[in-house]
C-alpha positions as CSV (number, residue, x, y, z in Angstrom):
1,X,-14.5,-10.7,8.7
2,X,-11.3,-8.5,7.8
3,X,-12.4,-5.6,6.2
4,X,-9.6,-2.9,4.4
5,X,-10.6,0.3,3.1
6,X,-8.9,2.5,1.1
7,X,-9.3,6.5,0.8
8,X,-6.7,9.1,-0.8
9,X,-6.5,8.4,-4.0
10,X,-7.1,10.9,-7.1
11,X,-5.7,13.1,-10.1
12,X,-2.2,15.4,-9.6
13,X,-0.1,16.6,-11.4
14,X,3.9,15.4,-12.2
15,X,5.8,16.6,-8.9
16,X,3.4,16.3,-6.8
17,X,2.4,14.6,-3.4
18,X,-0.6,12.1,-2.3
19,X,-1.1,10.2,1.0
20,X,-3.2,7.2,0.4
21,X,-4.5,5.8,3.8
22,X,-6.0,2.4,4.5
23,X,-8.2,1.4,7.5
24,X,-8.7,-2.4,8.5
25,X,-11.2,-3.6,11.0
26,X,-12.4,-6.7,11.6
27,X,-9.2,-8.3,12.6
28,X,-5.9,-8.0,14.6
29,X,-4.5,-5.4,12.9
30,X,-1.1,-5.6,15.0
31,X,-0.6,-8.9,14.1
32,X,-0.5,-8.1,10.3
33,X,2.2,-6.8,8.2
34,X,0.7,-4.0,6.2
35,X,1.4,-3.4,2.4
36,X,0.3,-2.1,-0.7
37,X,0.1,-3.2,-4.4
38,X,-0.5,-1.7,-7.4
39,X,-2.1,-2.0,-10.7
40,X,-2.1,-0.1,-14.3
41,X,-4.4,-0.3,-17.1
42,X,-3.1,-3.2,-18.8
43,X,-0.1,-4.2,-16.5
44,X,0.0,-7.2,-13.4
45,X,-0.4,-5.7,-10.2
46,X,2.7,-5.1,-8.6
47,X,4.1,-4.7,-5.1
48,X,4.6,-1.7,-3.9
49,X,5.7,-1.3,-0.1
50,X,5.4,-3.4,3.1
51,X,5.9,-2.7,6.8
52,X,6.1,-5.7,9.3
53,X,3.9,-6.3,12.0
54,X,6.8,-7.5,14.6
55,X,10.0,-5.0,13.5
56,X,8.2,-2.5,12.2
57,X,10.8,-2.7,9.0
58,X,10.1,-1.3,5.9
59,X,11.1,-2.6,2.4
60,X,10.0,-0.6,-1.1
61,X,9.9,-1.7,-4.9
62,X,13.3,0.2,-7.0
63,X,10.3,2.4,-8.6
64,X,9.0,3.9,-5.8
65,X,11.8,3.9,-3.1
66,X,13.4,7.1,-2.1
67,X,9.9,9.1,-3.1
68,X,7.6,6.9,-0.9
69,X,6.8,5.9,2.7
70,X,5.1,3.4,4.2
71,X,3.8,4.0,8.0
72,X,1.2,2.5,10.5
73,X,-0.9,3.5,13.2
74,X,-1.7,0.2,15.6
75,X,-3.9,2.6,17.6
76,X,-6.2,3.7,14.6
77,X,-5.6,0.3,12.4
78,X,-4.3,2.5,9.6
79,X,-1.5,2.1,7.1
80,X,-0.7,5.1,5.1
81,X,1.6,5.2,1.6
82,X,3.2,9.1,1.2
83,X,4.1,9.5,-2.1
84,X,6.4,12.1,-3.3
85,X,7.8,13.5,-6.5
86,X,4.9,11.7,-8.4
87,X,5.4,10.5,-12.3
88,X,3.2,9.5,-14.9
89,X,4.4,5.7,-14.6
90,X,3.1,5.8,-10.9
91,X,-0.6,6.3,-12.3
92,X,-2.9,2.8,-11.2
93,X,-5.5,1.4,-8.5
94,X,-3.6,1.3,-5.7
95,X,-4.3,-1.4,-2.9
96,X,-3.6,-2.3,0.2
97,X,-2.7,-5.7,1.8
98,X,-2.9,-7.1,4.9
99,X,-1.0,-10.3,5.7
100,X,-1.5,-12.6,8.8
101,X,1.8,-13.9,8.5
102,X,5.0,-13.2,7.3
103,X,5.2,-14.3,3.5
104,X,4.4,-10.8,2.4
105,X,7.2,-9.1,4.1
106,X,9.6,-12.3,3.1
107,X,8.8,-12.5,-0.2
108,X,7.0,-9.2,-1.9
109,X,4.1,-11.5,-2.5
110,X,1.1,-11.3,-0.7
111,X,-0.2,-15.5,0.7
112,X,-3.6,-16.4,-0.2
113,X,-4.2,-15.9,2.9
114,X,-3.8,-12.4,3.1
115,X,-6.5,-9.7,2.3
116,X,-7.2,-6.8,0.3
117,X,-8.7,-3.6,0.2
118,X,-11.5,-2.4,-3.0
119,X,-8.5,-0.3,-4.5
120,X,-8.1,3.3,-4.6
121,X,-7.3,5.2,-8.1
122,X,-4.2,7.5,-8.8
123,X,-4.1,9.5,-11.8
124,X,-0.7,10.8,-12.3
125,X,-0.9,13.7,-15.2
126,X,1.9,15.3,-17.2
């Protein structure tokens, strides 16, 4: 059973930075491309970041590109999300993804297939 946890979440302030880590066991966590989602009170969740399993590429929604990066650690089957230059509109559960093939990194959507983590909350405050 593929398990995904995620940790790092919590309140700051405008401007400021968060890491957001997910670990993943249970599975073959090279073989997944890693990404992570997003949802606000009220709003659909939303994609967020991905990195392939086989390039190692990286692709990031307009809102958080150029303040965000996306990273994994095959060795410690961990996925981290670096945040930067944080705004109010970037306050939701944030949760990672993990995606046994490549439909995720294809299309920004994760398959049915893939699997998620509990969510992890970021409070963004002006």
């Amino acid at each position: 059973q593929v398990q995904l946890v995620e940790s790092g979440g919590g309140l700051v302030q405008t401007g400021a930075s968060l890491s957001l880590s997910c670990v993943v066991s249970g599975g073959t966590f090279s073989r997944y491309s890693m990404g992570w989602f997003r949802q606000a009170p009220g709003k659909e969740r939303e994609f967020v970041a991905v990195i392939s399993w086989s390039s190692g590429r990286s692709y990031y929604s307009d809102s958080v590109k150029g303040r965000s990066t996306i990273s994994r650690d095959n060795a410690k089957n961990t996925v981290n999300l670096q945040m930067n230059n944080l705004k109010s509109e970037d306050t939701a559960v944030y949760y990672c993804v993990a995606d046994p093939t490549d439909v995720l990194v294809i299309t920004f959507n994760a398959p049915d297939s893939a699997y998620w983590g509990q969510g992890t909350q970021v409070t963004v405050s002006t």
